[in-house]
C-alpha positions in Angstrom: 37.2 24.3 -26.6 37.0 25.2 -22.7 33.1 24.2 -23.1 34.2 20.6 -24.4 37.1 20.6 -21.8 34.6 21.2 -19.1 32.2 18.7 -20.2 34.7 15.8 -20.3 36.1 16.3 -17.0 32.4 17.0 -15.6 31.7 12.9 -17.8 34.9 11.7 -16.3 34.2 12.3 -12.6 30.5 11.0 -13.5 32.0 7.6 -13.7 34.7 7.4 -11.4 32.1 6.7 -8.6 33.7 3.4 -7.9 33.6 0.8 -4.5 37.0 1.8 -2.3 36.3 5.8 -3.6 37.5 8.0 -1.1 34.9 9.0 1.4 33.0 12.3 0.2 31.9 15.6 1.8 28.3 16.3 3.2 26.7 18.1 0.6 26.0 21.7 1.1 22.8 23.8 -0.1 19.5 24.0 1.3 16.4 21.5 1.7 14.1 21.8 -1.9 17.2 23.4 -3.5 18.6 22.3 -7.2 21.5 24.2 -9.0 21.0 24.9 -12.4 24.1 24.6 -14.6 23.8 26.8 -17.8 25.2 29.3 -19.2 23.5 33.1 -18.3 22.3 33.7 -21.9 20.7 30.5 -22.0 19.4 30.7 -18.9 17.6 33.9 -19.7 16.1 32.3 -23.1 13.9 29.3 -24.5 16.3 26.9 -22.0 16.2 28.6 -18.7 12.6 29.2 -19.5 11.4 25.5 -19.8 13.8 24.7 -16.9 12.0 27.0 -14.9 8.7 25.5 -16.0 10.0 21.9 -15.0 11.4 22.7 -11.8 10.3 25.7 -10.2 6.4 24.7 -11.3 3.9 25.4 -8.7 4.0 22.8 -5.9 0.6 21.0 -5.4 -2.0 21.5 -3.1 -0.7 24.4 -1.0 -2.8 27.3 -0.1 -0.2 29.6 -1.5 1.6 29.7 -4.3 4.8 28.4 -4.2 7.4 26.7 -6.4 8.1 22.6 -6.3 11.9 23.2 -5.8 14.3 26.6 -5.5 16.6 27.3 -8.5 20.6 28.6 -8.3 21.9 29.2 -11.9 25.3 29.0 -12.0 27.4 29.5 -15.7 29.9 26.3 -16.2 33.1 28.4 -16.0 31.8 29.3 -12.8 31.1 25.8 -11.3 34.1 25.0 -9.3 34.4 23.3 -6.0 32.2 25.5 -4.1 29.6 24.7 -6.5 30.2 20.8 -7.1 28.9 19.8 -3.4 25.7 21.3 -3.6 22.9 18.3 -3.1 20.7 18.3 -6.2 23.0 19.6 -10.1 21.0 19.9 -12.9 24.3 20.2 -15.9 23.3 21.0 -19.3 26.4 20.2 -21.8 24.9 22.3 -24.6 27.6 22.5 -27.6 27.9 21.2 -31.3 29.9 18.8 -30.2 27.7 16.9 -28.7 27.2 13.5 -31.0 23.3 12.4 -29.9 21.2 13.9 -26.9 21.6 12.1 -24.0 20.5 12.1 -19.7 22.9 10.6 -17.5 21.6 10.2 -14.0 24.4 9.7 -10.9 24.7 9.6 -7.2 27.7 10.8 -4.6 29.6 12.4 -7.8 31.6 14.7 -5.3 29.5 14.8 -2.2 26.9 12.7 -0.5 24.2 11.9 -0.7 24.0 14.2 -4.2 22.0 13.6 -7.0 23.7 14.7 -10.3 21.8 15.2 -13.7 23.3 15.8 -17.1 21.7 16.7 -20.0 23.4 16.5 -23.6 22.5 18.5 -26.3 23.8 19.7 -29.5 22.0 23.1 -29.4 18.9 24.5 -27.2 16.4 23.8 -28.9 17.3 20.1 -28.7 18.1 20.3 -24.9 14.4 21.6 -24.3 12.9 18.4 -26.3 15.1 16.6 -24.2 14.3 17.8 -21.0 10.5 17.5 -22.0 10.8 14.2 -23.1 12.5 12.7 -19.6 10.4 15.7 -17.5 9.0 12.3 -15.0 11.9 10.5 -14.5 14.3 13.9 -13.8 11.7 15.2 -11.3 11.3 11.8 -9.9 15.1 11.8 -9.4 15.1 14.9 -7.5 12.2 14.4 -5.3 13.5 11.0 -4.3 16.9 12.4 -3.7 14.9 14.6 -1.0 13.2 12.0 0.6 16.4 9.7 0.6 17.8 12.7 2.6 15.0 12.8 5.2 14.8 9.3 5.9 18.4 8.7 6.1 17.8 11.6 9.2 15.1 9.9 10.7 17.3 6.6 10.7 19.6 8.6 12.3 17.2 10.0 15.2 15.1 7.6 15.2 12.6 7.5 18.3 12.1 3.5 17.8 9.2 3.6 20.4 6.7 4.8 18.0 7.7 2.5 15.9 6.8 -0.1 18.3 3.1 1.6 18.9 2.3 1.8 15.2 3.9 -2.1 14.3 2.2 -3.5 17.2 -1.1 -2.5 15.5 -0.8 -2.9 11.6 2.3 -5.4 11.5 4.5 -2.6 10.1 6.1 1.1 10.4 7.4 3.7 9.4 10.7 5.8 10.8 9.8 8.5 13.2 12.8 11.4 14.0 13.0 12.9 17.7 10.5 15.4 18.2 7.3 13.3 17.4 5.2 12.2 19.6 2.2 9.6 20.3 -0.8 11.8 20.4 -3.9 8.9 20.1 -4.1 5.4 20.2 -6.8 2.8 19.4 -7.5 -0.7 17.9 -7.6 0.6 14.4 -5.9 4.1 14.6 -2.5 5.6 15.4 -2.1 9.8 15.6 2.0 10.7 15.5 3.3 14.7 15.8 5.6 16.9 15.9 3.4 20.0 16.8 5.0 23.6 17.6 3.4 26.7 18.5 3.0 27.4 14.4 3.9 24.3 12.6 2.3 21.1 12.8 4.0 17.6 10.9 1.2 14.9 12.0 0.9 11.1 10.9 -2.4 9.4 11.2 -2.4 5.5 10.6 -5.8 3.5 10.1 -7.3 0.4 8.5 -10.6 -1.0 7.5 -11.8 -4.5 6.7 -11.0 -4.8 3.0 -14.3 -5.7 0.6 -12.0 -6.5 -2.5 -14.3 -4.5 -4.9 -14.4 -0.5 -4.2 -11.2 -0.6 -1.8 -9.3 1.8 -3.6 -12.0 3.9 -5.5 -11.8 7.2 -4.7 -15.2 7.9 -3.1 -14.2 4.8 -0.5 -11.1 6.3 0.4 -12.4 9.9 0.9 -15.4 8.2 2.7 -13.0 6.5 4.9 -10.8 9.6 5.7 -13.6 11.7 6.7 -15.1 9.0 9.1 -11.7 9.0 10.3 -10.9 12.2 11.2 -14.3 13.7 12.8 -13.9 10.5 15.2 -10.6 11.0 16.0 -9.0 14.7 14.8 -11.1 17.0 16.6 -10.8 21.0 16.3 -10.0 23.5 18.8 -13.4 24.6 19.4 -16.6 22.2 20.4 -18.7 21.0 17.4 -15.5 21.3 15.0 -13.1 18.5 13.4 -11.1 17.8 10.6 -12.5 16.9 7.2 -11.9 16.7 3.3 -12.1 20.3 1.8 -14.2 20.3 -1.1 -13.3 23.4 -2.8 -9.5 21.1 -4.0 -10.3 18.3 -5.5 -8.7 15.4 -4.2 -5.7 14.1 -6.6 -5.6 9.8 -6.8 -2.8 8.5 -8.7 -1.5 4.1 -8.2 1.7 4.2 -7.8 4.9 1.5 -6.4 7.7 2.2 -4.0 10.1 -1.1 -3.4 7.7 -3.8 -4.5 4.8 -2.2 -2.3 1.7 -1.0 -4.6 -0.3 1.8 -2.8 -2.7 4.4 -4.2 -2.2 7.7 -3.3 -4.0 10.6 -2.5 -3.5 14.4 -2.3 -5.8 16.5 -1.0 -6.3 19.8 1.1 -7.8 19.4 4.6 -10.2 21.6 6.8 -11.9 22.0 10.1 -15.8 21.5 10.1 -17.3 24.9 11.5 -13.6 26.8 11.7 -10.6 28.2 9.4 -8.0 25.9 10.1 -6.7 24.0 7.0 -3.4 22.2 5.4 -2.2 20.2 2.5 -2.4 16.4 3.1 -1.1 13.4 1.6 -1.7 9.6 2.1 -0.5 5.9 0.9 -3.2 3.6 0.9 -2.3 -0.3 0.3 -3.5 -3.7 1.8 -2.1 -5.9 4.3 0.1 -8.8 3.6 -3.1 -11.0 4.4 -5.0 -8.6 1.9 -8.2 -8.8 5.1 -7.2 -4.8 5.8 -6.7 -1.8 3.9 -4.1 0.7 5.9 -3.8 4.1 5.0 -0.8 6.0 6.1 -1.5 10.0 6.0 1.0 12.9 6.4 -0.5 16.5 6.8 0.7 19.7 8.0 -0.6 23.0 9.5 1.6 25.9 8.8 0.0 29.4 8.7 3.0 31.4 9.4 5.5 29.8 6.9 6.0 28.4 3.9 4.7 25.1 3.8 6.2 23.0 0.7 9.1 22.0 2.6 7.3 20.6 6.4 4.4 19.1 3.9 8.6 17.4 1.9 9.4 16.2 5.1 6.5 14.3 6.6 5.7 13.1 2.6 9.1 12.0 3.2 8.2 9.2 6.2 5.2 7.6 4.7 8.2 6.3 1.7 9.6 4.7 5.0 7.1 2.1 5.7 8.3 -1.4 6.0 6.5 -4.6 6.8 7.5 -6.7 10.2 10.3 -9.4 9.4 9.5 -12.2 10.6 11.7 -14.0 13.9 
């Protein structure tokens, strides 16, 4: 009974999100972090074993292992107010009570900017063929609750001058947070970062005339970003510069982002001739005029630390781009 209780207030507040709500809390928890709500022996079966597989999966293109977000179990009698703020809630409502398996998705239940998911199942065997079945869309909920998160923070800090540099070139930007800084400048390339003694967050920006047949094919776009980067990313050392590491094969996947199509690529990079190398990831689409192909490139260099959350952040601002309105 205190299982059904539980799960009907947890449905109630899910859709008393209404305009004139009182304002919310900040949520609390850290970057890459989802709580898990399940109870402990279901968490330590078949349930918290495909959650784990979902979730905490190895995160791509990273030198070392390490998984795509952090897990916090929590049991439902134990998820009280403490609990309810955390950014990203994964709720399983597993009970024979449950009429027909269901995923409700919700934003700002009780904090903000949270992203709550609720799974519905009558026992666990069906909550695991429900979480298989919606696997894309819940990860794609989570990972665009994180980049929400980071652009709403560059917004905030925004240093609009880079902006200016990169929308004077290619006739739109992207939102830079304090800390970066113009590092190159040309007719046809833009080099943006926020480099520390052992992190480096970089944006690279270029274009190419567009041929309209083998613009997006992945031997032209690897081509392209290797041409790139050995004239313009040069190493520490004479005779080095950055290039495409062969050993990862490159991952190409089309995908859409507020009406803009763009093909992206992920890939690990490497100095020519030295033992620097990083995870990198890139958008490339065509101009309004379709004449130009831009690509738009985050990568990072982070031999100290974990890396899945700096590669997050600077994924994060590519998703910002937006074209120059018109006066």
């Amino acid at each position: 009974m205190k299982k059904i209780i539980l799960a009907l207030t947890l449905a109630a507040a899910l859709t008393a999100c209404k305009t004139g709500a009182p304002l919310l809390p900040n949520v609390s928890g850290k970057a890459g972090e989802v709580l898990v709500v399940m109870e402990k022996s279901q968490w330590e079966d078949s349930l918290g074993a495909a959650t784990r597989d979902l979730l905490a999966s190895e995160c791509p293109y990273l030198a070392l292992s390490e998984p795509l977000y952090t897990l916090v179990n929590v049991t439902p009698s134990a998820f009280g107010d403490i609990f309810k703020v955390h950014r990203n809630i994964v709720y399983f409502n597993v009970n024979a009570a449950v009429d027909s398996a269901s995923v409700f998705y919700r934003h700002n239940v009780w904090a903000q900017p949270q992203c709550v998911i609720q799974l519905n199942a009558k026992d666990a065997e069906e909550a695991v063929r429900l979480m298989d079945g919606n696997s894309a869309n819940i990860l794609s909920a989570i990972e665009q609750a994180e980049r929400d998160r980071v652009v709403a923070n560059c917004i905030r800090y925004e240093e609009k001058s880079l902006g200016e540099e990169v929308s004077e070139i290619f006739g739109g930007t992207m939102h830079f947070p304090m800390g970066y800084k113009l590092r190159k400048k040309t007719a046809d390339f833009i080099w943006i970062a926020d480099d520390k003694q052992y992190t480096m967050q970089d944006i690279l920006i270029y274009s190419r005339s567009a041929d309209g047949r083998t613009d997006f094919e992945p031997e032209t776009i690897i081509r392209r970003r290797n041409e790139m980067a050995r004239n313009n990313i040069p190493g520490m050392y004479e005779n080095t510069w950055m290039t495409t590491a062969e050993f990862f094969t490159p991952q190409f996947e089309n995908l859409g982002y507020k009406g803009r199509r763009f093909v992206q690529t992920r890939g690990y990079w490497e100095v020519e001739n030295d033992y620097m190398g990083g995870p990198f990831v890139s958008h490339s689409f065509y101009s309004p005029d379709g004449r130009s192909v831009i690509t738009a490139e985050a990568f990072i260099y982070s031999p100290k630390y974990d890396k899945r959350q700096y590669l997050r952040q600077v994924e994060s601002i590519l998703y910002s781009w937006e074209w120059k309105k018109e006066e």
